[in-house]
C-alpha positions, 0 to 999 in steps of 0.5 A: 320755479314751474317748468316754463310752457310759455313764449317769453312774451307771455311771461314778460306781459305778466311780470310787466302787469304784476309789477305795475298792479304791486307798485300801487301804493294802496297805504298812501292812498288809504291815507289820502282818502280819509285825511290821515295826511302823507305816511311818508311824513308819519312814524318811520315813513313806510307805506304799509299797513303798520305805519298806518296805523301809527295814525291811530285809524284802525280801519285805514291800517286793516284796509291797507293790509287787505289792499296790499295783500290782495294786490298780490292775490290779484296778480297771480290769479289773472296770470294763472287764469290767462296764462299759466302756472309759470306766469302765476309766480312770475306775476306774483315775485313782479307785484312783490317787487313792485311793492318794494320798489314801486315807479310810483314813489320812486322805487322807495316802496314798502316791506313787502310782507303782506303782499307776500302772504297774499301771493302765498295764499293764492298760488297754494292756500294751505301754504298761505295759510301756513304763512299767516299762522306763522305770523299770528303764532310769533306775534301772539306768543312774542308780541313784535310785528317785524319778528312775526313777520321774520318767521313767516317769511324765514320758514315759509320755504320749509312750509313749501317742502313740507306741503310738496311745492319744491317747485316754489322753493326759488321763488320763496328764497327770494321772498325770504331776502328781501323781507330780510334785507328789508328789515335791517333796522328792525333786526338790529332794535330787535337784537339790541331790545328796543323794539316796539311790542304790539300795542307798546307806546313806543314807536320804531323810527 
């Protein structure tokens, strides 16, 4: 973490915003607005952009993605501009917590993965950018949505060592077991082979 420069309040007012702002269910929304019906009702149930598309809309399932990402972005840019650097990740681990369990559905939220790349990118672009690359690499050459989304989030603390943030090496570890914990199921399909591939007809429970 960055060494703390503010009042406790402070930094309290800012995981208290970012947690709010990361608990908007943008997925169901989008899904609501262009009739696609309730997502908890649709393929595995989750509320990110993957199972949006399992509705067949692409445009729902990329407005999810940058809605969701973006809520993250947003959090961390107004702590920092507001506050401080401390708030900033502060407010950006609270918006990722409130995605993963938002008061809103009853803390049964999504995975967290694109508000995670959407945090990165607006504490440290390059380290964000490295995190999506991670992500479109595995996806390319593999062709498995949660494995890519494995290793952009198992390697992103190495990306925080190797461009100079230690300093973000807590906040990225936390990061890291969640999207794990996270992806439990879709770890073992993915050890047992079954999987849903990218663009595949099969779909994960």
């Amino acid at each position: 973490m960055p060494e703390i420069i503010n009042t406790y309040q402070l930094l309290a007012l800012a995981a208290t915003a970012g947690y709010l702002l990361g608990s908007i269910p943008f997925g169901m929304v989008v899904a609501r607005l262009m009739g696609l019906g309730n997502l908890r009702d649709i393929g595995s149930g989750n509320i990110g952009a993957t199972n949006v598309l399992r509705t067949g809309n692409k445009a729902a399932a990329a407005l999810t993605l940058v809605f969701d990402a973006s809520k993250g972005a947003v959090a961390v840019l107004i702590a920092r501009a507001l506050i401080g650097e401390d708030a900033a990740q502060i407010a950006g681990l609270a918006a990722f917590l409130g995605h993963l369990f938002p008061i809103w559905l009853r803390f049964r939220g999504g995975k967290g993965v694109a508000t995670f790349l959407g945090i990165l990118l607006a504490l440290y672009w390059p380290l964000g950018i490295a995190a999506c690359a991670t992500w479109l690499v595995f996806a390319l050459v593999m062709r498995i949505s949660s494995l890519a989304a494995l290793a952009s989030a198992g390697l992103a603390p190495l990306w925080m060592l190797l461009l100079g943030h230690a300093e973000m090496l807590m906040l990225g570890a936390i990061f890291t077991v969640f999207i794990y914990l996270r992806h439990a199921a879709n770890i073992n399909r993915i050890r047992a082979g079954t999987e849903p591939k990218i663009g595949g007809k099969n779909r994960a429970p």
